[in-house]
N, C-alpha and C positions, 0 to 999 in steps of 0.2 A: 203282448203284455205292455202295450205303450201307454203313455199317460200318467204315470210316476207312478211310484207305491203298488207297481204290477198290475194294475190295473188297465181296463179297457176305455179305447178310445172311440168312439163315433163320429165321423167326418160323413157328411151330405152325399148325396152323387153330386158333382159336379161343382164341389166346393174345395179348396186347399185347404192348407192346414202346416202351419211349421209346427217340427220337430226335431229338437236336439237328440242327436246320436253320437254315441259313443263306438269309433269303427277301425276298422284298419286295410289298408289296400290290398288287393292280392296281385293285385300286378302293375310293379313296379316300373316306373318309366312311363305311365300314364302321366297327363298332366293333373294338377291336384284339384280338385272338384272346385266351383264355386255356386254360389245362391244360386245365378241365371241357367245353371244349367237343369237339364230336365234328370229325372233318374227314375228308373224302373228296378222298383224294388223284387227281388227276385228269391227262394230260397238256396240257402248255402247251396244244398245238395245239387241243382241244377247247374252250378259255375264247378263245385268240385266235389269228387266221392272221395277225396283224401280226409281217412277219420283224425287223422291229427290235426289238420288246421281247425277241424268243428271243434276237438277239443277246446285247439287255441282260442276259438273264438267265444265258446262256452265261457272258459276262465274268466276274456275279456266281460263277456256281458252278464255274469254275477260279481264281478267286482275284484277276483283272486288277484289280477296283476293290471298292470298301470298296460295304457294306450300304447305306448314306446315300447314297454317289454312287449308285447303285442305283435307287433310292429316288426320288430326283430324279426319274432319268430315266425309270425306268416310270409316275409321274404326269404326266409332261408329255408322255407319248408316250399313253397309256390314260386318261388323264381330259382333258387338253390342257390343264392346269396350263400359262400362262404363267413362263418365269424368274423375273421382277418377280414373280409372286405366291409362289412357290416360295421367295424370295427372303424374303419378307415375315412367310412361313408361322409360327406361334408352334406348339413343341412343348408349354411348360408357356407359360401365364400366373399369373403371380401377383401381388398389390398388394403383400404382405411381400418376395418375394425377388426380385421382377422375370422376365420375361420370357427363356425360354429356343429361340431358333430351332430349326428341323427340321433347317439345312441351313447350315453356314458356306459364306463362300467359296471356297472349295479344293473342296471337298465340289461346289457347284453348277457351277464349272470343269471339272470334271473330268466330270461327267453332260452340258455341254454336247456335250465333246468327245465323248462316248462315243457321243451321239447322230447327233451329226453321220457320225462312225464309220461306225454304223448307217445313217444314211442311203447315202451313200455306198457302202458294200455292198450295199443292197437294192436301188438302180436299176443298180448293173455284174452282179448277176444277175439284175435284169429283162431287162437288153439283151441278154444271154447267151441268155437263154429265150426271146426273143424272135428272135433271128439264128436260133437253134437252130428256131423253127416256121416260118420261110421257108421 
């Protein structure tokens, strides 16, 4: 549904095409993307069968919560990032201008919750799929 406004996009064979995305990493400690690099875009399902991060990333790409809260929560759910460390996390360090966090709190509130969310819908349709194979 790329192309703004949900809509469909049509790229050539053998032609590019930019496009802004809105995303968030699943595995941390990767270096951070840039333009020159190549990328193979892939579905969620093939990288992870965990239903929570789809949720997380569902949320993300209808607009429910911000990139950062995002962010949060697909580290603490795909790497098991503790809060307290996520918490701790430094985006910039510097000795001139000081130290700049990944994640205020509202940001890591708000990922908690999503989580939890998340949990909470992945075991009411486990139990669902499981009543359903009796």
């Amino acid at each position: 549904g790329g192309g703004g406004m949900g809509g469909f996009q049509r790229v050539a064979p053998q032609r590019t095409q930019k496009v802004t995305l809105v995303t968030v990493c699943l595995e941390h400690g990767k270096p951070d993307p840039t333009p020159k690099m190549a990328y193979k875009i892939i579905p969620l399902e093939q990288f992870t069968k965990d239903e929570k991060v789809h949720m997380v990333c569902q949320a993300l790409g209808n607009g429910l919560v911000t990139q950062n809260s995002a962010q949060a929560a697909a580290w603490h759910l795909m790497d098991k990032k503790s809060w307290e460390e996520l918490a701790t996390m430094n985006k910039i360090e510097s000795q001139y201008t000081g130290n700049v966090r990944w994640f205020n709190p509202i940001e890591l509130k708000t990922a908690m919750m999503l989580v939890q969310e998340a949990e909470r819908y992945a075991k009411s349709t486990e139990s669902v799929g499981n009543s359903l194979a009796d």
